[in-house]
C-alpha positions in Angstrom: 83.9 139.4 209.0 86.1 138.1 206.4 89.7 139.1 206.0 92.6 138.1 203.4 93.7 134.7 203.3 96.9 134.7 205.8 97.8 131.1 204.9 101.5 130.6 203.4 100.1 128.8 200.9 98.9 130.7 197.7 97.5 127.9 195.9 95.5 124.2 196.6 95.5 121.5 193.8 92.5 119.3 194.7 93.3 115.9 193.3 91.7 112.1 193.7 92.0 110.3 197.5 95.3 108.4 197.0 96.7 110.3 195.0 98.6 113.1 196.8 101.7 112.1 197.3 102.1 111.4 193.8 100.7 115.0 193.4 102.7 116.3 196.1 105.9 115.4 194.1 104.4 116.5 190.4 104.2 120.2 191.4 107.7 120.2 192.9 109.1 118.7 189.9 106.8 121.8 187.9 108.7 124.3 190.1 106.1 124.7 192.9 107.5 125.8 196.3 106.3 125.1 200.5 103.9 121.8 199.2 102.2 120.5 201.5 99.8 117.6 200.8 96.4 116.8 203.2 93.5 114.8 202.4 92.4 114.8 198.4 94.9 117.2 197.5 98.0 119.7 198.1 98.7 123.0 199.4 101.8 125.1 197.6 102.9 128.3 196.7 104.9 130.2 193.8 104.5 132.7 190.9 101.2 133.2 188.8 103.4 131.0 186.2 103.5 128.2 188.5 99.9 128.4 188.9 99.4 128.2 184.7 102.4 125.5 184.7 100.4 123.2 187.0 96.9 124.0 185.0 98.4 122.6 181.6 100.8 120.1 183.1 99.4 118.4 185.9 98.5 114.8 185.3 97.3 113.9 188.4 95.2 117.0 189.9 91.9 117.8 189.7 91.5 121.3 190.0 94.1 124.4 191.0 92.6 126.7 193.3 93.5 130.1 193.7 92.4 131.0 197.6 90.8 134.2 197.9 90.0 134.3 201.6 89.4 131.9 204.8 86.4 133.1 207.3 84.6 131.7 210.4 81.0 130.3 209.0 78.3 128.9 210.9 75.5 129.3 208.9 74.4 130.5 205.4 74.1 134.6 206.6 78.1 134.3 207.6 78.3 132.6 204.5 76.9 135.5 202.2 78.5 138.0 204.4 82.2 136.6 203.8 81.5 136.2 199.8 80.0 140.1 199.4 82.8 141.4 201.5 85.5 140.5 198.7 86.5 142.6 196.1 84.9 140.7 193.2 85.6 143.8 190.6 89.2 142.8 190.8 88.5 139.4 189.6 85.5 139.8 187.7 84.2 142.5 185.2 80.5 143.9 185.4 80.2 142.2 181.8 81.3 139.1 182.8 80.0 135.9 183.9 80.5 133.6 186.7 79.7 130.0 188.8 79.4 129.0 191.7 80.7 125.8 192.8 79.4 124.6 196.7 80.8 121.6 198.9 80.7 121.2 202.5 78.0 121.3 205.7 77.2 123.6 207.9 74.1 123.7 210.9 70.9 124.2 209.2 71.8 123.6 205.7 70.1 120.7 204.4 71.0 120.9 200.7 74.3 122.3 199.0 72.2 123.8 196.3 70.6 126.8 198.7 74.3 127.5 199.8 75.3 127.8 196.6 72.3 130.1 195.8 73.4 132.5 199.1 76.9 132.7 197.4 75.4 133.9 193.9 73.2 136.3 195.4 76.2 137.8 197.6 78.0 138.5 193.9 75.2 139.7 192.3 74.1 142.2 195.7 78.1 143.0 195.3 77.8 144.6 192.1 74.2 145.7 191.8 75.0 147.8 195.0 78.0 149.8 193.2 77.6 149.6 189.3 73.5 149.3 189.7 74.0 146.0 187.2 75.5 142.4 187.7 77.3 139.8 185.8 75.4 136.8 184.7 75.8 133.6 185.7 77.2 130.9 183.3 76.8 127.5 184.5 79.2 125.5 181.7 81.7 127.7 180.6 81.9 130.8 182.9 84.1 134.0 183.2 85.5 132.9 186.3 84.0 130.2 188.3 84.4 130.2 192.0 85.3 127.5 194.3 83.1 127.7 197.7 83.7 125.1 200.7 82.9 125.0 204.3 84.5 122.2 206.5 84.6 122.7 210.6 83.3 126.0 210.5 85.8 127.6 207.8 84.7 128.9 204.4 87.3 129.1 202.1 86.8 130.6 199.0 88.4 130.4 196.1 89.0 131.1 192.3 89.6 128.0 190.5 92.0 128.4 187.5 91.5 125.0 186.3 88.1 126.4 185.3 86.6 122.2 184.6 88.3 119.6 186.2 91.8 118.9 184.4 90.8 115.0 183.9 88.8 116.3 181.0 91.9 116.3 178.6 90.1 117.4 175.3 90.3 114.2 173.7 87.2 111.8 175.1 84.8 111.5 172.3 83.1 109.3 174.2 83.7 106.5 177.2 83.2 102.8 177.5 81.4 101.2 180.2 82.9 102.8 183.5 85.8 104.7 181.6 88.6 105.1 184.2 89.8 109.3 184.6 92.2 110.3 183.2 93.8 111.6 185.9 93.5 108.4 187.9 94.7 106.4 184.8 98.0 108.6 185.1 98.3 107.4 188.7 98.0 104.2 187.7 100.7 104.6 185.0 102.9 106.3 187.3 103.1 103.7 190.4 103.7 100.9 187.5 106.9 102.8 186.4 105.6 103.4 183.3 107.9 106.3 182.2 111.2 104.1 183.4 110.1 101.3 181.5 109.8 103.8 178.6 112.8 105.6 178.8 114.1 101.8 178.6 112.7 100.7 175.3 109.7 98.7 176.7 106.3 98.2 175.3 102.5 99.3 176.9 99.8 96.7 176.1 96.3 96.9 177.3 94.3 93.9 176.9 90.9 95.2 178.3 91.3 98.8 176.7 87.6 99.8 176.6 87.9 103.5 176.0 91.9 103.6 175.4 92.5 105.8 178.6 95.4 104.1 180.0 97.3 103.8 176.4 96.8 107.5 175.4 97.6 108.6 179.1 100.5 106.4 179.0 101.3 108.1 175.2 101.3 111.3 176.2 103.2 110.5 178.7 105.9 108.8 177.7 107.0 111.8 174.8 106.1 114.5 177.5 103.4 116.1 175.8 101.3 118.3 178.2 98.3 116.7 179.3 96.1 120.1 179.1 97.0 121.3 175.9 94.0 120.3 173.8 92.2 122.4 176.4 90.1 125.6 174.8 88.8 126.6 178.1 90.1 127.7 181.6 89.2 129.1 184.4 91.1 131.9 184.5 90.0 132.9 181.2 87.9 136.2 182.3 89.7 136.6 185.5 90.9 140.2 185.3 94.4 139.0 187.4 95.3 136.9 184.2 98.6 137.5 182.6 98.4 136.4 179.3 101.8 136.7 178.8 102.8 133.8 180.6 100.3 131.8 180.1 101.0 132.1 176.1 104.5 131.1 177.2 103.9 128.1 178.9 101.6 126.7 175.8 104.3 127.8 173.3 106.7 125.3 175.1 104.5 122.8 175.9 103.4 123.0 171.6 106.7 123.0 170.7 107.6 120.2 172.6 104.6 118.3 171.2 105.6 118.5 168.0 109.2 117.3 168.9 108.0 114.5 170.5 105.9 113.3 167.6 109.0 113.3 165.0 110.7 111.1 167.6 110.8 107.4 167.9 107.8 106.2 170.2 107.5 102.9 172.0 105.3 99.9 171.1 102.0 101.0 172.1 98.9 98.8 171.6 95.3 98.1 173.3 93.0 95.2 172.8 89.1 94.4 173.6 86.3 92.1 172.6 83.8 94.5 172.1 83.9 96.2 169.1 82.1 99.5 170.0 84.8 99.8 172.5 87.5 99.9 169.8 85.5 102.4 167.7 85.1 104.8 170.8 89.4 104.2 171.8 90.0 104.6 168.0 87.8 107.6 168.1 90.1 109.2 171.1 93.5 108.1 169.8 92.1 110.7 166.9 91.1 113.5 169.2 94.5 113.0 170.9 96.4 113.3 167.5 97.9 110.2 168.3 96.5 108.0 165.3 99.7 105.8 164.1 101.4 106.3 167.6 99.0 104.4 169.8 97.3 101.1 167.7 94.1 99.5 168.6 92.7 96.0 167.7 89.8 93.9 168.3 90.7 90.7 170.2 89.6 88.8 172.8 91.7 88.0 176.2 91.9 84.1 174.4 94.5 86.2 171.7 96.6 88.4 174.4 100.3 87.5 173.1 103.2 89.4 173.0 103.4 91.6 169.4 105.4 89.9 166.5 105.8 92.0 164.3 108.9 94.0 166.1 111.3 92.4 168.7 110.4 93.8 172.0 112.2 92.2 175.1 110.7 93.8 178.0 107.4 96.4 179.0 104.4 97.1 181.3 101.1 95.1 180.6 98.5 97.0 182.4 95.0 96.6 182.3 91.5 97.7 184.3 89.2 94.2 184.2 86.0 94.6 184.0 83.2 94.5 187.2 80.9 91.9 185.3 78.9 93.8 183.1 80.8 92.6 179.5 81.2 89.0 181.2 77.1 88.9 182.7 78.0 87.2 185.7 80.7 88.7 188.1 81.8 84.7 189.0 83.3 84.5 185.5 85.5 87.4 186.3 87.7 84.6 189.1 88.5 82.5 186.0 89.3 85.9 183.7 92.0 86.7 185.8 93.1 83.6 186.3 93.5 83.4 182.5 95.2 86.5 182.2 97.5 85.4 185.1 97.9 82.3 182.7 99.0 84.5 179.5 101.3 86.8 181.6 103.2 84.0 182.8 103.7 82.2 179.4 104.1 85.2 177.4 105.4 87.8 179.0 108.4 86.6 181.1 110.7 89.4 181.8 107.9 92.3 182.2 106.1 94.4 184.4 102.5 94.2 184.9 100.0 96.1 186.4 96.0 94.8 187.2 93.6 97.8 188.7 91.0 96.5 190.3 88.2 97.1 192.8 88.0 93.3 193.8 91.8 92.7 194.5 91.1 89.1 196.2 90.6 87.9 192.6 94.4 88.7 191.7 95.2 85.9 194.3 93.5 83.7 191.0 96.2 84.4 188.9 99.2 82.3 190.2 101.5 85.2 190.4 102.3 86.7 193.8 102.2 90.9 193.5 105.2 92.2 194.4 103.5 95.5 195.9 99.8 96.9 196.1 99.0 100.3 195.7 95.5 101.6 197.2 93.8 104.1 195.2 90.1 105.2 194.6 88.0 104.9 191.5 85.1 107.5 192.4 83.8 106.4 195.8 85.4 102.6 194.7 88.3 101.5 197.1 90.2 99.9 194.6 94.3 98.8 194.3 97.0 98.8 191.7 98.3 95.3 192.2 101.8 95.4 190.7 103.8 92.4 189.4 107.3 91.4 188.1 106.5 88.5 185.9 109.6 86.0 186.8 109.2 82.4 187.7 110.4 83.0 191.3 106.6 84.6 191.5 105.1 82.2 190.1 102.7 80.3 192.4 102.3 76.5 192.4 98.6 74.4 192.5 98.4 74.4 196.9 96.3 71.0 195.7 99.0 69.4 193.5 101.6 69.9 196.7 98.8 69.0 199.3 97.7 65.6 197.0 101.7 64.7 196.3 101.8 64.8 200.5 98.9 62.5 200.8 100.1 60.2 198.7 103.1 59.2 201.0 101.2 57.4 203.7 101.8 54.1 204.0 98.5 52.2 201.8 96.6 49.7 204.0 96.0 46.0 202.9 93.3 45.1 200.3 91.3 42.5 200.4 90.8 39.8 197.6 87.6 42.0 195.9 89.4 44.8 196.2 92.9 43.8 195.0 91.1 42.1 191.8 89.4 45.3 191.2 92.7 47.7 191.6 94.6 44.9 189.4 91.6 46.0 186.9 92.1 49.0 186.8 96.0 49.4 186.6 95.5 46.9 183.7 93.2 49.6 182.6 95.4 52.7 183.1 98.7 50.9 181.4 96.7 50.0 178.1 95.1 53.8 178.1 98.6 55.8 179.0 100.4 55.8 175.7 97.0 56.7 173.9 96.3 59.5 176.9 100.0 61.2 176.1 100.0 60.9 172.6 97.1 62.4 171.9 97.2 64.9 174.9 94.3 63.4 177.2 94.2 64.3 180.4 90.9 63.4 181.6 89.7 59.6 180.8 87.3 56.6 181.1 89.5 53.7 183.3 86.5 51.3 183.4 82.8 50.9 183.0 81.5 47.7 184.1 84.3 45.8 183.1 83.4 43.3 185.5 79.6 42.6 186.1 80.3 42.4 189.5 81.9 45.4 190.1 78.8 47.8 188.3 80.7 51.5 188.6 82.0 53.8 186.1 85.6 55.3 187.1 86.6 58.4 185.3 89.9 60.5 186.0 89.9 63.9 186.1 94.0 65.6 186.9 94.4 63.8 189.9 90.6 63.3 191.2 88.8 60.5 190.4 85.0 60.6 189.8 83.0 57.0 190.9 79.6 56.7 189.3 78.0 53.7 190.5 75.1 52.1 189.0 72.0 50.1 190.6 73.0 46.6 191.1 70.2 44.2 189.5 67.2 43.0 191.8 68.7 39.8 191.5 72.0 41.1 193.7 71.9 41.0 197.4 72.4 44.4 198.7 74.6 43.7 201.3 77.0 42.5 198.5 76.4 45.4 196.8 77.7 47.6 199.4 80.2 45.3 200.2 81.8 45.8 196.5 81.1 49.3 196.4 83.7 49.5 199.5 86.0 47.5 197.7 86.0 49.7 194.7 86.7 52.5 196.9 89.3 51.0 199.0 91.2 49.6 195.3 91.1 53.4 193.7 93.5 55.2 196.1 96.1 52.3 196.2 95.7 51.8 192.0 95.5 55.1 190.6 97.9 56.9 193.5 95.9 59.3 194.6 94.4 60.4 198.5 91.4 59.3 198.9 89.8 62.7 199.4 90.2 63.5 195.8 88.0 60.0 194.8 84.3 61.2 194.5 81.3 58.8 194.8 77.9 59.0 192.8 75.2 56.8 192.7 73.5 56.9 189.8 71.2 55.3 187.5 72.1 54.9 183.5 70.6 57.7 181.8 67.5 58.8 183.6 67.6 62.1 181.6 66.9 65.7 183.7 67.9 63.7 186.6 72.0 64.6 185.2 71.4 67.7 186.3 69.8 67.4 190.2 72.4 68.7 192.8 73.9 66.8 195.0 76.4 68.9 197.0 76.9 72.3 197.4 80.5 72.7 197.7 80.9 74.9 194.7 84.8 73.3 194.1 86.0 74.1 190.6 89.2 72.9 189.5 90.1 73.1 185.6 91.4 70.4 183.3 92.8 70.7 179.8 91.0 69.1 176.6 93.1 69.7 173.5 93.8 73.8 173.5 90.5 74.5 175.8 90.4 74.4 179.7 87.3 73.9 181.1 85.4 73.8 184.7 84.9 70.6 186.8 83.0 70.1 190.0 83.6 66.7 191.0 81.0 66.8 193.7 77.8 68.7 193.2 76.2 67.1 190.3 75.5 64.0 189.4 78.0 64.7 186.4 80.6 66.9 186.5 80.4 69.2 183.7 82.2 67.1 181.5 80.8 64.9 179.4 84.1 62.7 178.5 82.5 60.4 175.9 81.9 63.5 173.6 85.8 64.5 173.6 86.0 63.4 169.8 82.8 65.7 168.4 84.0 68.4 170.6 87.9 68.2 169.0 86.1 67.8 165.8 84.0 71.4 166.0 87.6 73.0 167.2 88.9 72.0 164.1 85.6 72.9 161.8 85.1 76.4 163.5 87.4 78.6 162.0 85.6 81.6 160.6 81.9 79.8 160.9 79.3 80.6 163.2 78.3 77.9 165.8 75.1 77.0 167.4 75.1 74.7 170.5 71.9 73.8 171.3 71.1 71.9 174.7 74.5 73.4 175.8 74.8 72.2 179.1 78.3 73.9 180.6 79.1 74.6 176.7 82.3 72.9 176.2 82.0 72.6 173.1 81.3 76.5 172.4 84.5 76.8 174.2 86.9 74.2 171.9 84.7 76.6 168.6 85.9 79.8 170.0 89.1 78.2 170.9 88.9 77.0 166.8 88.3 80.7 165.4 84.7 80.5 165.1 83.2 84.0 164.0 80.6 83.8 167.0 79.2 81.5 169.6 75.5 80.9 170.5 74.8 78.7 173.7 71.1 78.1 174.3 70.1 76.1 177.8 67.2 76.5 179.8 69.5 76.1 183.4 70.6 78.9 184.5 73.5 76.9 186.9 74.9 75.2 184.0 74.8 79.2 181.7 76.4 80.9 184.4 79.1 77.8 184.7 79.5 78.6 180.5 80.1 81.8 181.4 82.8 80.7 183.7 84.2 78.3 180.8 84.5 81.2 178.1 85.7 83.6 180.8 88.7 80.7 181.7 89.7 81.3 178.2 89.7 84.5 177.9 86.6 85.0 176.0 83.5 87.6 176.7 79.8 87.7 175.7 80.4 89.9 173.5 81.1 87.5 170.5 79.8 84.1 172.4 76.4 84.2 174.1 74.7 82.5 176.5 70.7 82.2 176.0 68.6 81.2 178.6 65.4 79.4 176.7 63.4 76.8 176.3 65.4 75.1 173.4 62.3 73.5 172.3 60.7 76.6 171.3 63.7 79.0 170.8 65.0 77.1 167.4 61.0 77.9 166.1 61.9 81.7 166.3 65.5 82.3 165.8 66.3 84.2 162.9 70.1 83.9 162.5 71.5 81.3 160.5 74.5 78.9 161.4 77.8 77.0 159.8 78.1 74.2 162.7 75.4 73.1 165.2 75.6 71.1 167.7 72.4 69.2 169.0 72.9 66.9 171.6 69.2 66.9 173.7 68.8 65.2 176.6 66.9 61.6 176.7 63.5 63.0 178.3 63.2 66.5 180.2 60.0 67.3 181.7 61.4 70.6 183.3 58.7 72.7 185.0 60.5 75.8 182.9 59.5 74.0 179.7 56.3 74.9 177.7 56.4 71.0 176.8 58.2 67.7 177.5 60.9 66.1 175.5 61.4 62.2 174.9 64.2 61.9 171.9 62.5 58.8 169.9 59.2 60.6 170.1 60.4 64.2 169.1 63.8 63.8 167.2 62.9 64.0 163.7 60.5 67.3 164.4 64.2 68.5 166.3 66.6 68.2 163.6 64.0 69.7 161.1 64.0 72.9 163.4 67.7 73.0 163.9 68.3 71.9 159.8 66.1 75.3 159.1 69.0 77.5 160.9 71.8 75.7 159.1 73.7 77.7 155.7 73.3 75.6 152.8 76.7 74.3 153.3 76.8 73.4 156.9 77.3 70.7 159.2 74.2 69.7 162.1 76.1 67.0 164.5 73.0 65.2 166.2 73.9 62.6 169.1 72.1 61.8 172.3 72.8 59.3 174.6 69.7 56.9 174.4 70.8 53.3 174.1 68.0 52.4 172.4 67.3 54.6 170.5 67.0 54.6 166.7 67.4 57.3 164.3 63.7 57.7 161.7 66.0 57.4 158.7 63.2 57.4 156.6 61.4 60.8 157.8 65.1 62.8 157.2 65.6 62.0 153.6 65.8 65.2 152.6 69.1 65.6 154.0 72.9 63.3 154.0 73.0 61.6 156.6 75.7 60.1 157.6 76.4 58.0 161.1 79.5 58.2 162.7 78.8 56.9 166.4 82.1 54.9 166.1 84.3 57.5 164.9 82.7 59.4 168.0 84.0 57.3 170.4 87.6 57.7 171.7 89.4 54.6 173.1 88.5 54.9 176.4 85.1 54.2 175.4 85.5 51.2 173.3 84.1 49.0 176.3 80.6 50.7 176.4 80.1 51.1 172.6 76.3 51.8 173.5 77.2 54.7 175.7 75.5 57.4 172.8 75.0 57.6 169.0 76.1 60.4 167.0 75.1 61.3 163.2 76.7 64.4 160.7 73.8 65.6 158.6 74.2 67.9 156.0 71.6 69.5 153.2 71.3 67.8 150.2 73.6 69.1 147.1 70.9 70.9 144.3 
């Protein structure tokens, strides 16, 4: 039998799990009395103009229920009973229309749809029994819509005066990919202190914007404008209990107070993303809102987050929602993402408050600040958490390796023998001669030696404090025994020579140049550490891979294509980890292509661009047979970059490659994607190879193979061959 509510509590404001505490304290600040919060939402009480107050004003709730009564239910007959036994013609005229909206479980019911249907019916029976006609039912914009659930045998029903859930502002055109709520954006805004940095003078920046949620939220506010006031509709719009009085009342305010707020002074507010469909759609909301001029988007990758210029602002709140993976490809890439933003914070933004939400909260360990609280929230059915920081050195976090290696290095070095001490005397030689060149031209990674002494057949490359050994196969004419025995000399020497513990020197043995076999594995360790090469920092793996993903003898032609990229587009073909798609989007270039057939060396080129701070959506990765791919590809290109392999007989190839057979039939291919005025840079790493001069006269050729090769490299002058060629003038 159903019987009044006799709960103290007039109303319920359903809100998001996480949020109600934040709620609770909202609806006291609006005036609402007895609150009382409980999972996913809040019970309180107060006039019918509290009730209208907390409609247009809450930011944080999802719907305000009016409760109409509370009954026993165990199945769908008590169900109907309790709805028919209301008096619906107080709420709802014979004219009207109305909704039903179910949630809960009960015995017996096995979908929420057939309750839902039992609740209708009980309406319609309701007034077909005493005015012999019904209302209709209006599933989108209803009369009144009523609120049904059932939870431990208790129906409650309800009117809800929110009529659609308040999130829906009025001013999403359209979303982005996964477009936070808006009401869970507000959260987010209000446990970063948002509105105190505000009241303060400080700036709201957004570098992943997508939609522009967070910066109109954070708008609106920030000059107190009501959060419901583009609202047409309501729930309690043909409720026969509305007052219209006071509702009228509490939009006159909240309009008047709108348009005081926009003749104010506002703070700096600004949003940033890659993709350029996601600026349209935030533009296209900023409009809606009737915030155009007050909130300012821009198209710009995460590489170009820097604090604004063009007005002095000391202090503000960087918040941001990173993606999941799906405008980076691969969710891996998302690690170095943060670790870039991380990065960015802590050069630029000294001073501030920042704010990452995010459903994978390990990753904000990547970004070398420590959080100085975490806030857990839920995005849909997403566990997710605010992770709040106060950018200030005393949070920065130091490389664990740097302190670990500086440790190691203080145990006491063990005797060398004669081999050994002639080889680390080598390479300290080595080191001194390279240092001066290293810091003047801001080197970092390096050649020490390569065969210096026939002997002693190994290349040694340092990497930031690892040091990668590559040895090659002694001669047949070399005992093996010795062999070994100098390869343990070499290995003993580098520790004591280069100062560093031995667990960061890496052995490979290798052959010269034996093509696809670069790219077997060798490890599976999956350690990445980055290194700097002139403004680009890039992914090593010291372990592996025969090589590291670093191809240290190109270091000139990839500095060269930073400084030629501005404004062009660039083709790497035969990309490998694309370094040098990294150093032209680090140079301006309009757009990236990166075409590989490996998909471990494309997803570790996704990693690269994601390091810094760049998505897909301007530089691309393409998975293809190179071979064939440059014989369809309709774009055209500025720069190219074709540096092929030796020989590559892949299994995923439609053919084989061998350079001297199949380079001039290359560069023809590659020369037909070039702009009339571009640059093709050809090298491989052959040593005997020779460029058919005489098959590519239809183009300048020029050969620059010693211009190509930095210092370091002046020992092994055979090590590749590199050529610019151009079209020729008409």
């Amino acid at each position: 039998m159903s019987h009044p509510a006799v709960s103290a509590y007039a109303y319920f404001a359903t809100c998001p799990k996480g949020l109600e505490t934040l709620l609770l304290e909202e609806l006291r600040s609006l005036g609402a009395s007895k609150v009382k919060e409980t999972v996913a939402g809040v019970y309180f009480d107060g006039p019918l103009s509290i009730a209208y107050r907390s409609c247009l004003w809450s930011r944080l709730a999802n719907r305000i229920l009016m409760p109409l009564s509370q009954d026993e239910c165990r199945n769908t007959d008590d169900l109907y009973a309790a709805v028919k036994a209301l008096p619906w013609e107080q709420h709802l005229a014979v004219d009207g229309s109305f909704a039903i909206d179910f949630s809960g479980a009960m015995p017996g019911l096995k979908h929420p749809h057939f309750a839902a249907l039992k609740a209708k019916d009980a309406i319609a029976d309701y007034f077909t029994e005493r005015f012999e006609r019904r209302p209709d039912v209006n599933k989108d914009h209803p009369g009144i819509r009523v609120n049904i659930r059932v939870a431990k045998g208790v129906l409650v029903t309800s009117l809800d005066l929110s009529g659609e859930s308040l999130h829906r502002r009025g001013y999403r055109q359209e979303g982005g990919a996964a477009p936070l709520k808006e009401n869970l954006a507000a959260a987010i805004l209000m446990r970063a202190n948002w509105s105190g940095i505000a009241a303060r003078g400080g700036a709201l920046l957004d570098p992943m914007c997508g939609s522009g949620t967070l910066l109109i939220e954070g708008a609106m506010m920030s000059a107190n404008i009501a959060p419901g006031i583009l609202r047409s509709y309501w729930g309690f719009n043909g409720w026969l209990g509305h007052q219209s009085k006071y509702w009228d009342a509490e939009l006159q305010e909240a309009r008047a107070l709108k348009e005081a707020a926009l003749q104010r002074q506002w703070p700096e507010i600004r949003g940033y993303d890659a993709s350029p469909k996601a600026i349209d759609i935030a533009q296209q909301n900023i409009d809606a809102a009737g915030l155009n001029g007050k909130v300012r988007v821009l198209r710009k990758e995460l590489a170009d987050f820097a604090k604004p210029t063009h007005v002095e602002i000391d202090s503000g709140l960087v918040i941001c929602n990173p993606p999941y993976g799906e405008r980076l490809g691969d969710e891996s890439s998302l690690l170095h993402l943060y670790r870039n933003l991380g990065q960015t914070l802590k050069k630029e933004f000294v001073g501030w408050q920042a704010g990452v939400f995010t459903g994978n909260p390990e990753l904000g360990k990547k970004m070398g600040l420590k959080n100085k609280k975490q806030y857990q929230l839920f995005n849909g059915a997403i566990a997710s958490k605010l992770l709040s920081f106060d950018v200030q050195p005393e949070y920065f976090v130091e490389d664990r390796r740097a302190l670990t290696e500086r440790d190691e290095k203080s145990s006491v070095p063990q005797p060398l023998s004669d081999g050994a001490q002639m080889f680390a005397n080598r390479l300290r030689k080595n080191r001194k001669q390279l240092q001066k060149w290293a810091k003047n031209n801001n080197v970092s990674c390096y050649r020490l030696y390569d065969a210096d002494m026939p002997e002693y057949a190994v290349a040694v490359d340092y990497y930031e404090g690892w040091v990668h050994v590559a040895e090659y196969s002694a001669p047949a004419s070399v005992d093996p025994a010795v062999a070994e025995q100098r390869l343990r000399e070499v290995m003993s020497a580098i520790p004591q020579a280069l100062d560093v513990a031995e667990k960061y020197v890496v052995l490979k043995q290798r052959t010269r140049q034996k093509g696809a076999k670069q790219y077997q594995k060798q490890d599976s360790s999956g350690d990445f550490f980055e290194v700097r090469e002139g403004q680009a920092k890039l992914l090593v793996n010291m372990k592996d891979y025969l090589d590291t993903g670093l191809f240290l003898d190109h270091r000139p032609v990839r500095l060269k294509i930073a400084e030629l990229a501005k404004g062009n587009r660039f083709l790497n073909l035969f990309c490998y980890t694309a370094t040098a798609s990294v150093h032209a989007a680090m140079g301006g270039a309009t757009f990236t292509d990166s075409v590989d057939l490996s998909s471990t060396y494309l997803e570790w080129a996704s990693k690269n661009m994601a390091l810094n701070g760049f998505s897909e959506t301007k530089h691309r990765m393409i998975r293809a047979d190179v071979l064939e791919w440059v014989k369809t590809c309709d774009n055209r290109y500025d720069l190219i970059l074709l540096d092929p392999p030796t020989f590559s007989n892949s299994k995923k190839m439609d053919a084989t490659l061998d350079i001297q057979r199949d380079h001039v039939a290359l560069i023809h291919d590659a020369m037909k994607l070039l702009t009339r005025d571009g640059l093709l840079i050809f090298s491989n790493n052959q040593r005997k190879f020779s460029l058919a001069n005489d098959q590519l006269t239809d183009y300048c050729v020029e050969n620059k193979s010693d211009w190509s090769l930095d210092k370091d490299f002046h020992r092994s002058k055979k090590i590749h061959q590199c050529w610019f060629i151009k079209h020729q003038e008409k």
